[in-house]
Every structure is written in C-alpha cells, then in structure tokens.
ZADO-1210 file (C-alpha; in nm, 4 decimals, padded with zeros to 6 digits):
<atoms>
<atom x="00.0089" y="02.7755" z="01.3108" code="UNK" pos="1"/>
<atom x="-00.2120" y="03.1139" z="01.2388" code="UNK" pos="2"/>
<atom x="-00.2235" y="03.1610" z="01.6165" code="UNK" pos="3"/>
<atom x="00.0983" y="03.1395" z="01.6615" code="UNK" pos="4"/>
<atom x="00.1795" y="03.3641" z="01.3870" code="UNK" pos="5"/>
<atom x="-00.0774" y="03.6231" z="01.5210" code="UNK" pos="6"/>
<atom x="00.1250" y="03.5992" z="01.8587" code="UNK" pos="7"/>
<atom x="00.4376" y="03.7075" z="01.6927" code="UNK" pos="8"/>
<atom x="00.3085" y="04.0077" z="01.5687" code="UNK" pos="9"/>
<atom x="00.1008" y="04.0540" z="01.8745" code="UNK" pos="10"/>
<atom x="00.4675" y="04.1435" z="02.0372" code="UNK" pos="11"/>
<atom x="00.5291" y="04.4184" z="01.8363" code="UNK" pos="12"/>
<atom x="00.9198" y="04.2916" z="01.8169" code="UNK" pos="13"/>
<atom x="01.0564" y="04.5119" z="01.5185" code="UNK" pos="14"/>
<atom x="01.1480" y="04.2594" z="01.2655" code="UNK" pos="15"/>
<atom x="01.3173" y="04.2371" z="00.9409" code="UNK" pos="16"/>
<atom x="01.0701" y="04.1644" z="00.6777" code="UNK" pos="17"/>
<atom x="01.3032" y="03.9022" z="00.5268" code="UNK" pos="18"/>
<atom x="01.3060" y="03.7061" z="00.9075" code="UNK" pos="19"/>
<atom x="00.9290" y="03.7517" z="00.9282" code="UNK" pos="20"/>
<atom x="00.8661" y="03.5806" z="00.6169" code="UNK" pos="21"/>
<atom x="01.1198" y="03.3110" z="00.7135" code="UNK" pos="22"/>
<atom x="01.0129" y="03.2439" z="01.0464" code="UNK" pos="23"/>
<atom x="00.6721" y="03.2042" z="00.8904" code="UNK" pos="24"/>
<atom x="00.7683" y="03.0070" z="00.6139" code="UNK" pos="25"/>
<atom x="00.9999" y="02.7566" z="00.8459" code="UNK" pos="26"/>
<atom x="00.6388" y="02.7347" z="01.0942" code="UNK" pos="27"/>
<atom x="00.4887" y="02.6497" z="00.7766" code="UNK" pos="28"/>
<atom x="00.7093" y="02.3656" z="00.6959" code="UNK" pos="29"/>
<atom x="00.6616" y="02.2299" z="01.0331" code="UNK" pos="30"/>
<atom x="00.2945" y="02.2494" z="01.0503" code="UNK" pos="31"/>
<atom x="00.2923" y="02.0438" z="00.7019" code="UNK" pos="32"/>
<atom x="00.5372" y="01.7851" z="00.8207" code="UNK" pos="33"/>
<atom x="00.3080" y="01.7292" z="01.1398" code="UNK" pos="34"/>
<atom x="00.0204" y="01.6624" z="00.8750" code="UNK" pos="35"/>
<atom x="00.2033" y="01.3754" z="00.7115" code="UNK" pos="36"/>
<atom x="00.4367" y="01.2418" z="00.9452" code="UNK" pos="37"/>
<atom x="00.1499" y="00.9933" z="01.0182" code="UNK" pos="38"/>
<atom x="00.1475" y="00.8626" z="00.6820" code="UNK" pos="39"/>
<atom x="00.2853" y="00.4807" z="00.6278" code="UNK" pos="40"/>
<atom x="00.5515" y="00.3733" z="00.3519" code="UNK" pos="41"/>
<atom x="00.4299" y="00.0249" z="00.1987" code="UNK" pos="42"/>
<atom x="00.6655" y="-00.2565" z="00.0119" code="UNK" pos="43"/>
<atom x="00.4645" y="-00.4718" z="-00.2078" code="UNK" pos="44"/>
<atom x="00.6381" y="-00.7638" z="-00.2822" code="UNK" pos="45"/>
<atom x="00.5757" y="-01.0026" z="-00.5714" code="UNK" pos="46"/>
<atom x="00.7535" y="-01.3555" z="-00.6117" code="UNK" pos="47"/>
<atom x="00.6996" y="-01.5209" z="-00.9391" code="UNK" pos="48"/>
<atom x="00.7700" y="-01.8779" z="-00.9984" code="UNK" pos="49"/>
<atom x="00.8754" y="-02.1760" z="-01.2604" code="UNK" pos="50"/>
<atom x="00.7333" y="-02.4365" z="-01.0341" code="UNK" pos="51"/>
<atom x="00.4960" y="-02.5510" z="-00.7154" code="UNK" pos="52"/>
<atom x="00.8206" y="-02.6747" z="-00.5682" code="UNK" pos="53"/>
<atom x="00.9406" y="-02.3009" z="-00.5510" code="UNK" pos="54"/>
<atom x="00.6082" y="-02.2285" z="-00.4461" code="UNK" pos="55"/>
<atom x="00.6208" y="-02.4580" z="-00.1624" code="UNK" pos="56"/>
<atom x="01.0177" y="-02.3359" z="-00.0864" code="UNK" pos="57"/>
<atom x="00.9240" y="-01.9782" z="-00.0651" code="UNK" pos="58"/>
<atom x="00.5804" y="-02.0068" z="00.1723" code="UNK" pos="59"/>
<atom x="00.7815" y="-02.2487" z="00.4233" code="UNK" pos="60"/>
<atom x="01.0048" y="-01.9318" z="00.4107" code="UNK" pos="61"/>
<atom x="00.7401" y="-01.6665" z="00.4465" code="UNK" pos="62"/>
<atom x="00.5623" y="-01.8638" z="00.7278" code="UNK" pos="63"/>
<atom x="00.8181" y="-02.0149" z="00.8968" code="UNK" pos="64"/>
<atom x="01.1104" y="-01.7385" z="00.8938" code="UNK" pos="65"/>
<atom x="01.0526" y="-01.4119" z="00.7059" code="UNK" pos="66"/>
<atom x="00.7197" y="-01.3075" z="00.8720" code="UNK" pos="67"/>
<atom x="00.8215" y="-01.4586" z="01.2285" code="UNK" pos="68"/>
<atom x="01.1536" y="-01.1913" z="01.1614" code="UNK" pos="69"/>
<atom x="00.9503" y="-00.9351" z="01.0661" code="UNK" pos="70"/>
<atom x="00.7697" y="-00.9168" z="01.3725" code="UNK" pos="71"/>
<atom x="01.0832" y="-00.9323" z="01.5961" code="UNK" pos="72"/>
<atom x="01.1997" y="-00.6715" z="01.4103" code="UNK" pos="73"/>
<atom x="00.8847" y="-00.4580" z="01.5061" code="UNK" pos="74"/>
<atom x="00.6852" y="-00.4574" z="01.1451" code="UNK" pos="75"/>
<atom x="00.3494" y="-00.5875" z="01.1493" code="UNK" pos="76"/>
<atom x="00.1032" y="-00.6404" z="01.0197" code="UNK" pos="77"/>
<atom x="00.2229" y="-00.8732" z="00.6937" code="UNK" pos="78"/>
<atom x="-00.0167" y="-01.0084" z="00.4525" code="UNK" pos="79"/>
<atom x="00.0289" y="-01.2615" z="00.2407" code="UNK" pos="80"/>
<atom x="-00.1942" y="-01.3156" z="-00.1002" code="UNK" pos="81"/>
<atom x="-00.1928" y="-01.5717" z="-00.3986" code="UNK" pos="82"/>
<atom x="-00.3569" y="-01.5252" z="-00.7755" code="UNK" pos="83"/>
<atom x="-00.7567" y="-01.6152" z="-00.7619" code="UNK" pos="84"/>
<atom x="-00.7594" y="-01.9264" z="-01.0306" code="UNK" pos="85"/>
<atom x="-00.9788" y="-02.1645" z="-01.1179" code="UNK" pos="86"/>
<atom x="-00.6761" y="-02.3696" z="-01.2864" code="UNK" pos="87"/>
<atom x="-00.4879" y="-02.5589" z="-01.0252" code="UNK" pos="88"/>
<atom x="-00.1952" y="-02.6159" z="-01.3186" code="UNK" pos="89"/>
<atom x="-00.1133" y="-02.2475" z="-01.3331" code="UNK" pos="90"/>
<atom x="00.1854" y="-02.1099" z="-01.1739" code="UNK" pos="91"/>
<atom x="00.0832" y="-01.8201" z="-00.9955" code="UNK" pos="92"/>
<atom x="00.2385" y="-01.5727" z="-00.7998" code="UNK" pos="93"/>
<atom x="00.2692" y="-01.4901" z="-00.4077" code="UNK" pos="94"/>
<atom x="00.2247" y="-01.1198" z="-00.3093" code="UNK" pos="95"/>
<atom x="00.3488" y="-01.0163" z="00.0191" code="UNK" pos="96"/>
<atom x="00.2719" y="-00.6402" z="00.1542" code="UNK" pos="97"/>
<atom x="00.4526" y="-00.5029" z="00.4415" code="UNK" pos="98"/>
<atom x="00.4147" y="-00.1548" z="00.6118" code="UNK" pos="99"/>
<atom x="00.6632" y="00.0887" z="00.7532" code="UNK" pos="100"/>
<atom x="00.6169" y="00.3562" z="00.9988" code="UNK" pos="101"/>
<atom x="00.9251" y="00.5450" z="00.8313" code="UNK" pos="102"/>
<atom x="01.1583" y="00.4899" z="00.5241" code="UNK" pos="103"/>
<atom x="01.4209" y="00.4431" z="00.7783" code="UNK" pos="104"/>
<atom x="01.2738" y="00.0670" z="00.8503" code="UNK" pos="105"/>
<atom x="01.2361" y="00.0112" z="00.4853" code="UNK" pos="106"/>
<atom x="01.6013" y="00.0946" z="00.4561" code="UNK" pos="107"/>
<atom x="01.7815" y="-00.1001" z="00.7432" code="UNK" pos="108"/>
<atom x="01.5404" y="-00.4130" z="00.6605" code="UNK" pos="109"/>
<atom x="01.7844" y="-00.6004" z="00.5284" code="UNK" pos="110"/>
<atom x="02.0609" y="-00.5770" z="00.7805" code="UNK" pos="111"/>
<atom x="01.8187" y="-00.6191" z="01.0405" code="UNK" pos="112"/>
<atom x="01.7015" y="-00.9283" z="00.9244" code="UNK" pos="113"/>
<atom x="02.0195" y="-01.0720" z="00.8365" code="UNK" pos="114"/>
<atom x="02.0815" y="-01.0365" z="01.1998" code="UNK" pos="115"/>
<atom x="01.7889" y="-01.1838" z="01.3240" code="UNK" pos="116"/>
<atom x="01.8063" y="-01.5341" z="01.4322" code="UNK" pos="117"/>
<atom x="01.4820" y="-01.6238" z="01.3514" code="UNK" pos="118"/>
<atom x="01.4955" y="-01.5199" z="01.0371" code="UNK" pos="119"/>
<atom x="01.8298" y="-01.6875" z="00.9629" code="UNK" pos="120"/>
<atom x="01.7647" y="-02.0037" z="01.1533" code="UNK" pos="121"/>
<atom x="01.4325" y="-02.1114" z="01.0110" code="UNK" pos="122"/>
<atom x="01.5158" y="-01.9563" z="00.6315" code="UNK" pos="123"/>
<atom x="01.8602" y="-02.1357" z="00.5991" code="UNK" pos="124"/>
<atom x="01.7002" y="-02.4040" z="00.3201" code="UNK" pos="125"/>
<atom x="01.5740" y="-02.0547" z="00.1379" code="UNK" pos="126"/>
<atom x="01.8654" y="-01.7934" z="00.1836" code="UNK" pos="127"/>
<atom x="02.0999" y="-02.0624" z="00.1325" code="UNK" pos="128"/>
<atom x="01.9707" y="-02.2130" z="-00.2013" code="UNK" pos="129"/>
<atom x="02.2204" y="-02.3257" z="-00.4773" code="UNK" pos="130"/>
<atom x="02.2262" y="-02.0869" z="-00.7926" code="UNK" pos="131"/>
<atom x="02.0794" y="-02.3719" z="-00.9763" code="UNK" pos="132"/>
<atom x="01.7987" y="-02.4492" z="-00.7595" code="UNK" pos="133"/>
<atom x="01.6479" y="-02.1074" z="-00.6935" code="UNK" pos="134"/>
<atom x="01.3529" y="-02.0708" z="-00.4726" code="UNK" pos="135"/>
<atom x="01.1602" y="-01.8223" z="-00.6965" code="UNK" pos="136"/>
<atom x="01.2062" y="-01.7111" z="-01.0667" code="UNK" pos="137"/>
<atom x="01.2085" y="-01.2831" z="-00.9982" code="UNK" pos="138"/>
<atom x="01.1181" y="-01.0511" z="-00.6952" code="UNK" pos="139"/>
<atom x="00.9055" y="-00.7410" z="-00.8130" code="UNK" pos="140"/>
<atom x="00.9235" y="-00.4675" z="-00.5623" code="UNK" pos="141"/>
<atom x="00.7158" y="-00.1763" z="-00.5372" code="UNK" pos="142"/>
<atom x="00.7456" y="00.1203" z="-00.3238" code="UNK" pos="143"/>
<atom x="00.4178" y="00.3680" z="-00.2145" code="UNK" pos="144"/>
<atom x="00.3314" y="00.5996" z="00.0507" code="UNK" pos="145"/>
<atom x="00.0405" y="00.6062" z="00.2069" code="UNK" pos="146"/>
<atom x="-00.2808" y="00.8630" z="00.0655" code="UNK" pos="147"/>
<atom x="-00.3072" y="01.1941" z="00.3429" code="UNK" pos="148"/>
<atom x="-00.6396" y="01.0535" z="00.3767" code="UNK" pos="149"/>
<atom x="-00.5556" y="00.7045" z="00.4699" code="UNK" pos="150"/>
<atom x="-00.2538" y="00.7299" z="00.6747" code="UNK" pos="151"/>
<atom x="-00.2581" y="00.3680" z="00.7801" code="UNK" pos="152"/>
<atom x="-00.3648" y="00.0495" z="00.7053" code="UNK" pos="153"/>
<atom x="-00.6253" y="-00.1139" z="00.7758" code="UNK" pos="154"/>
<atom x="-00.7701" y="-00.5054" z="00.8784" code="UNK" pos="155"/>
<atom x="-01.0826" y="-00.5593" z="00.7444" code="UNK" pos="156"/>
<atom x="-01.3318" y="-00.7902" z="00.9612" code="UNK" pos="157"/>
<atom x="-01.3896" y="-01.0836" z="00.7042" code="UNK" pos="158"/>
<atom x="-01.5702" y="-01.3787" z="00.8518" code="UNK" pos="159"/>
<atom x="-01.5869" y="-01.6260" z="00.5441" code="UNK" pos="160"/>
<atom x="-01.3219" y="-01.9294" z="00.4611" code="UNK" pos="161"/>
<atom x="-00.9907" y="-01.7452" z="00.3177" code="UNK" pos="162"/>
<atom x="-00.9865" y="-01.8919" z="-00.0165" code="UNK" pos="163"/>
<atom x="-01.3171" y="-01.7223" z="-00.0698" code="UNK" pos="164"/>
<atom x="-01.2381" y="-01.3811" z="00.0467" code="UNK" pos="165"/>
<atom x="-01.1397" y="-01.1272" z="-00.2365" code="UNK" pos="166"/>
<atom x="-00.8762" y="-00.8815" z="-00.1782" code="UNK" pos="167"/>
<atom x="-00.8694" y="-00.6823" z="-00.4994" code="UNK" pos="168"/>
<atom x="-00.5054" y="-00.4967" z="-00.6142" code="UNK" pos="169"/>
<atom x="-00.5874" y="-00.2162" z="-00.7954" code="UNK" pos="170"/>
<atom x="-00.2981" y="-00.0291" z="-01.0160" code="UNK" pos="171"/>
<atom x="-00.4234" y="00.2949" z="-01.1896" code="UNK" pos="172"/>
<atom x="-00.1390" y="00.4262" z="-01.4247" code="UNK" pos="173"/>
<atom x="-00.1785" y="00.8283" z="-01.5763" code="UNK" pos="174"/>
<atom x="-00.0578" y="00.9257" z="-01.9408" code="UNK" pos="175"/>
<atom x="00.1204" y="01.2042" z="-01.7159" code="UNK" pos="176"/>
<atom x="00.2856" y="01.2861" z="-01.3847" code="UNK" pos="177"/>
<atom x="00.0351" y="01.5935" z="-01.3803" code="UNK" pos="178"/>
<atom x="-00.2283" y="01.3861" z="-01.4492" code="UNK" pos="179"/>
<atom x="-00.1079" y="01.1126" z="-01.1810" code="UNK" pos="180"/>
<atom x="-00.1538" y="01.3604" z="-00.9468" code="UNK" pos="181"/>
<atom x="-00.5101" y="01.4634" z="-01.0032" code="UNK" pos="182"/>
<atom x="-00.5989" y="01.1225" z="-00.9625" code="UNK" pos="183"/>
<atom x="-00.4955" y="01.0816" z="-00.6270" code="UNK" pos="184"/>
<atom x="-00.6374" y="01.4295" z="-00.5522" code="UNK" pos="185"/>
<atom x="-00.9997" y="01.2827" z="-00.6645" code="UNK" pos="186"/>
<atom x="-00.8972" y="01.0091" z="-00.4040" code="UNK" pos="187"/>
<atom x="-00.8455" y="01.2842" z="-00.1010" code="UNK" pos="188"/>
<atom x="-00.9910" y="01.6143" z="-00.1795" code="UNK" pos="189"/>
<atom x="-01.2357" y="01.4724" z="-00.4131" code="UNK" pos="190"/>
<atom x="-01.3865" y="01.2111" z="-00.2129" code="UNK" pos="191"/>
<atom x="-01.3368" y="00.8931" z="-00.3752" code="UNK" pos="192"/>
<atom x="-01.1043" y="00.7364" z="-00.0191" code="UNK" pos="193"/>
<atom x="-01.4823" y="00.8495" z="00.2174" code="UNK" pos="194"/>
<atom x="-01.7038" y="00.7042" z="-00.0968" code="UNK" pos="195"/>
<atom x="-01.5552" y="00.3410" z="-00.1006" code="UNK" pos="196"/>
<atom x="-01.5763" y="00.3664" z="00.2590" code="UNK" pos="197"/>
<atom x="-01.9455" y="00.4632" z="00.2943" code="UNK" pos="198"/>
<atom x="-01.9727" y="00.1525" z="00.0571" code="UNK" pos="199"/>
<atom x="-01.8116" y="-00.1396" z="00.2800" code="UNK" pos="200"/>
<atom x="-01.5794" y="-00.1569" z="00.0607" code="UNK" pos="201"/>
<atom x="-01.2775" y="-00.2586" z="00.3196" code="UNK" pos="202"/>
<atom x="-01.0218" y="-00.0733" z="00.2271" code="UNK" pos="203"/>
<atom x="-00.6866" y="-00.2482" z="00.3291" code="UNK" pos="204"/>
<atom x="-00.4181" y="00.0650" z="00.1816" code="UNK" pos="205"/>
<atom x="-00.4088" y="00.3717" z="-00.0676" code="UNK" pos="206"/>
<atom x="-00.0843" y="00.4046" z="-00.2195" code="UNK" pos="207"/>
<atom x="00.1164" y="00.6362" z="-00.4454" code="UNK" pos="208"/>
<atom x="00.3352" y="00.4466" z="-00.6058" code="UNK" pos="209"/>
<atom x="00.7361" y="00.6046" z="-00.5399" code="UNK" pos="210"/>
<atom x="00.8984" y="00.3687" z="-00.7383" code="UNK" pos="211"/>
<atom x="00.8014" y="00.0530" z="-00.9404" code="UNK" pos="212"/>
<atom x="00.7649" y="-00.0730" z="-01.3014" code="UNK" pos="213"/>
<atom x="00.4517" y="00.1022" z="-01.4408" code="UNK" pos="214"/>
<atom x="00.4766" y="00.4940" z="-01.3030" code="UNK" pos="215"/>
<atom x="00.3191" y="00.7107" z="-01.2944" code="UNK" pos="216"/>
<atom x="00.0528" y="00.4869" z="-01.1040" code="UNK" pos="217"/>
<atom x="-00.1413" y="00.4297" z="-00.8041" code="UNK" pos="218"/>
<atom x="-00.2436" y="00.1265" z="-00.6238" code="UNK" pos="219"/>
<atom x="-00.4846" y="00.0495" z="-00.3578" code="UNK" pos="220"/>
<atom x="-00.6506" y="-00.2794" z="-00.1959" code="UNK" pos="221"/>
<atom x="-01.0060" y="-00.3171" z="-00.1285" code="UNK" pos="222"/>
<atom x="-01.1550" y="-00.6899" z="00.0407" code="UNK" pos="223"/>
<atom x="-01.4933" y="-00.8294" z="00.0137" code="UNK" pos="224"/>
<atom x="-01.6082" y="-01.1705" z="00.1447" code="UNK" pos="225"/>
<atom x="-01.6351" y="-01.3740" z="-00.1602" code="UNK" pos="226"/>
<atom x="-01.7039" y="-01.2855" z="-00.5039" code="UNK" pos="227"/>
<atom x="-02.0640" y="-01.1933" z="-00.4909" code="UNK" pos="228"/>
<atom x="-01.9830" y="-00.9452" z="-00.2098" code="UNK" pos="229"/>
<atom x="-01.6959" y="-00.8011" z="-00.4678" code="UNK" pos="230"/>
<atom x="-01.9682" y="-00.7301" z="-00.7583" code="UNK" pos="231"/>
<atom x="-02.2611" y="-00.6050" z="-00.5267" code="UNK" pos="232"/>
<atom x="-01.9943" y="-00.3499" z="-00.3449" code="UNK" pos="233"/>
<atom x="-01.8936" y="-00.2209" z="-00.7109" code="UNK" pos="234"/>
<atom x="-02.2617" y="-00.2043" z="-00.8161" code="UNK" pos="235"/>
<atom x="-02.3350" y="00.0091" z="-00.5599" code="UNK" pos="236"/>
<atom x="-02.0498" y="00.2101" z="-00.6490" code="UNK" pos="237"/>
<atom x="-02.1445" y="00.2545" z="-01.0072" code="UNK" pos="238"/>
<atom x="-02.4852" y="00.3177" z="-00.8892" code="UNK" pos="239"/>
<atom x="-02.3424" y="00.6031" z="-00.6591" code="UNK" pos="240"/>
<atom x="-02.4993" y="00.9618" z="-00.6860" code="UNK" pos="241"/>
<atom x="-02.1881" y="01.0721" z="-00.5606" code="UNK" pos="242"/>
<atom x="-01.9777" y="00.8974" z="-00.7987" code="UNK" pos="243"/>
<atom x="-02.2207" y="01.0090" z="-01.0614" code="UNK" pos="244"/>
<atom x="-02.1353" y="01.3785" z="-00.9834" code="UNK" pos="245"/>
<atom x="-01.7482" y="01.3059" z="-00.9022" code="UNK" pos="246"/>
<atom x="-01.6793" y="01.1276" z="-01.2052" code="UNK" pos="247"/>
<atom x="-01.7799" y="01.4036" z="-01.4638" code="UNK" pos="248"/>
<atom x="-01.6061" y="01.6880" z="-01.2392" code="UNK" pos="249"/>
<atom x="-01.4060" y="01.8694" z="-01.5835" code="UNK" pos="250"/>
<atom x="-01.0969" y="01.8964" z="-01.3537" code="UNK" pos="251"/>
<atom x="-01.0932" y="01.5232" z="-01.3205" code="UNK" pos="252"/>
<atom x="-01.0913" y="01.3972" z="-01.6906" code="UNK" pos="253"/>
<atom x="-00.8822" y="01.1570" z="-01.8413" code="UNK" pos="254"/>
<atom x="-00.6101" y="01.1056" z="-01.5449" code="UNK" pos="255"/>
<atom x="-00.6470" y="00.7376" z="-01.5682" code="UNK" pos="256"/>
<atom x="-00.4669" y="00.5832" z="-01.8724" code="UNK" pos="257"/>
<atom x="-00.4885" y="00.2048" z="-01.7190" code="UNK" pos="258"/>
<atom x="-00.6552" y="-00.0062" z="-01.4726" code="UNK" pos="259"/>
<atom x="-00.5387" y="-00.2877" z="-01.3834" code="UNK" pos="260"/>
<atom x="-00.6818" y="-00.5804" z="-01.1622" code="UNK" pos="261"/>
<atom x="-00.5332" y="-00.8466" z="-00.9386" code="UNK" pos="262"/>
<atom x="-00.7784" y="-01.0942" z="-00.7451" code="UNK" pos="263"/>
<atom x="-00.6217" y="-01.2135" z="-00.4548" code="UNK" pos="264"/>
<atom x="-00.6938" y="-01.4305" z="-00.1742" code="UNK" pos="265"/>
<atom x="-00.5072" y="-01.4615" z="00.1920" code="UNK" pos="266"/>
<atom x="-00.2777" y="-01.7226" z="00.2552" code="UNK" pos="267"/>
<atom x="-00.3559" y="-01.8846" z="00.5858" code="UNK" pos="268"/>
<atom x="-00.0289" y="-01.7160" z="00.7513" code="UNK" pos="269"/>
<atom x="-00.1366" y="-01.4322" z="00.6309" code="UNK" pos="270"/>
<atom x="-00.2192" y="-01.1104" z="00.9084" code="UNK" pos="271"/>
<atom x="-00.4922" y="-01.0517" z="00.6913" code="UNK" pos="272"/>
</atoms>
C-alpha cells in the first residue's frame, strides 16, 4: 500500500489535499479488507434434549441428512461433539460446529437446504416431527468470526479411539466490551494463538463471539488424545516462560471475568 502511495506522489499530479487524503484513506480500507477477507465465520450449534429418543432422532438427522446437505451445499468440514460423562443416565447435549467462508453462506443456509434433496429426503422423520413429539428440547446458536491470527480451521491428527479424544470448548466472557477486546488482542498480538501452538495443543478454531447468550466472550477449541494428553498439554502451559511473562503484562489484567469449560468428544460422523 506505502508503495503505491509513494508512486502517487512520485507523479507530481497537483492534487487537492482533501482527494489525497481520500485516495489514501480508500487504499487503506482496501489493504485492511485484503488482511481479513481470509478470515472464517463459525455457527456453533447446540441441541439440548428431554430424552435419548430425541437424542437418537436428531443424530439419524445429523448423519444421515443435515451433514450429507451440508456438503452438497459446499460447507465442510462439520464436526459433531457430545458432553464427556461418566453417567450414561444423563441427558447430554450434541454440539455441532460448522464453518463459512462468508456471512453470505451463513445467511442463505436455510433456503439452500430446504432445497436440497438430500437434506429433505433423508430428514423428513426430523423436519417433519409433530409439535408434540419434538426431536430436541432448544437450539442454542452462536455466531464468531474467526481470530486474524487463525483465519481457518483446523483438523487435528488424533490417532486414539473417538470416545477418548478430548476436544475442549473454551468460552472466556470480559466484565467489558473494552476489556473483551484486550483479550483477544493477548490471543494475536500478544502471543497466546503461537504459544498453544508451540505446545501441541491442536487448535481446532479461535472465535470472537458476534452474537450469542453470554457476550462479551470468546470461544476457542483445543483437542488432545485422551485425558492425560489434555492435563500434560496444560501443564506445560502453566509451566510456560512465555506464559509466565504474558500473563503479568499490566495491559493485560483482569479482561477475563469467566471461563468456562466444555469436554467434548467426536461423534463417529463427525469430520473431526
């Protein structure tokens, strides 16, 4: 952009100070645009339930009709995630995570898929329950955009059995939208997105959080292997030099009001 603003005055073209300044500012604009036109949108979807037959109703759905449409549609990849529990009689609930290369898709996804013959085809016994015999209890939805320094996201190479990998939600809510906002700047210009890197920690998304239930907040995924892999990864973090210096940075105090954990697991339709 400096180049090209070096070139215009290289020309010695007598201009208005008022259209110098603009045609900088609109070169500007552009040159920021191009820096985060990369960046995904994310839907995080969360079903909860009154029963395992709604369970079972909604994941024949998922598998069988709503993914399959998805990917006809051109979004990919899905995963698909249930609660961590060592009580088989809890209800828990099914979190499904797709990406979007533009809020354009996000918009048009339901008149896409209502279009789609897949989707309609193999869902009829979901999208055409009775009122009394609902397939889930609520739909949470929560709309991010991706972190400037994780544009995309990523698969991480887990080798173990599925219902012993961890994929941990993370939702970090600020006191204050000011605050909010220095937290995700210790993510990108502080280093925190390159630090749980360097650590193998598998990060799967870093989201701000446009719209959901507990704003101002973040979220992000990390996955580890199994459990054990989970607590030695965030030992080593804790253990961090770099952490250790990041952490007490003044400009970084107190921008993190809640944390909040979710231990997940992929379901076996899952992308990931």
């Amino acid at each position: 952009m400096f180049i090209q603003i070096k070139r215009i005055i290289a020309m010695k073209i007598r201009l208005r100070p008022i259209l110098l300044l603009s045609i900088i500012f609109i070169m500007a604009a552009q040159n920021s645009y191009a820096q985060n036109e990369n960046q995904e949108f994310y839907q995080l979807r969360i079903y909860s339930f009154d029963s395992k037959d709604q369970i079972q109703t909604t994941d024949t759905y998922l598998k069988e009709a709503f993914l399959p449409g998805l990917k006809e549609i051109g979004l990919s990849p899905i995963g698909v995630f249930k609660d961590h529990t060592d009580n088989d009689s809890v209800v828990g609930k099914t979190y499904v995570l797709i990406p979007f290369d533009s809020m354009d898709d996000f918009l048009t996804i339901g008149s896409k898929l209502t279009s789609n013959e897949t989707h309609v085809s193999e869902g009829e016994n979901y999208l055409n329950a009775a009122h009394d015999n609902p397939p889930y209890k609520r739909i949470e939805s929560i709309l991010m955009k991706a972190f400037v320094n994780m544009p995309k996201m990523a698969k991480p190479n887990l080798q173990g059995p599925r219902k012993d990998r961890i994929y941990e939600l993370r939702s970090y809510e600020s006191a204050t939208e000011k605050l909010y906002a220095n937290k995700v700047d210790m993510f990108n210009a502080g280093g925190e997105v390159p630090l749980f890197a360097d650590l193998g920690f598998n990060a799967v998304f870093y989201g701000e959080v446009l719209s959901g239930a507990n704003m101002p907040n973040l979220m992000y995924m990390t996955a580890h292997e199994n459990k054990e892999a989970r607590e030695a990864n965030w030992k080593s973090f804790v253990d961090s030099p770099v952490w250790a210096k990041l952490k007490v940075r003044p400009e970084y105090q107190n921008n993190v009001s809640k944390n909040t954990q979710y231990m997940l697991y992929p379901t076996e339709y899952s992308d990931y």
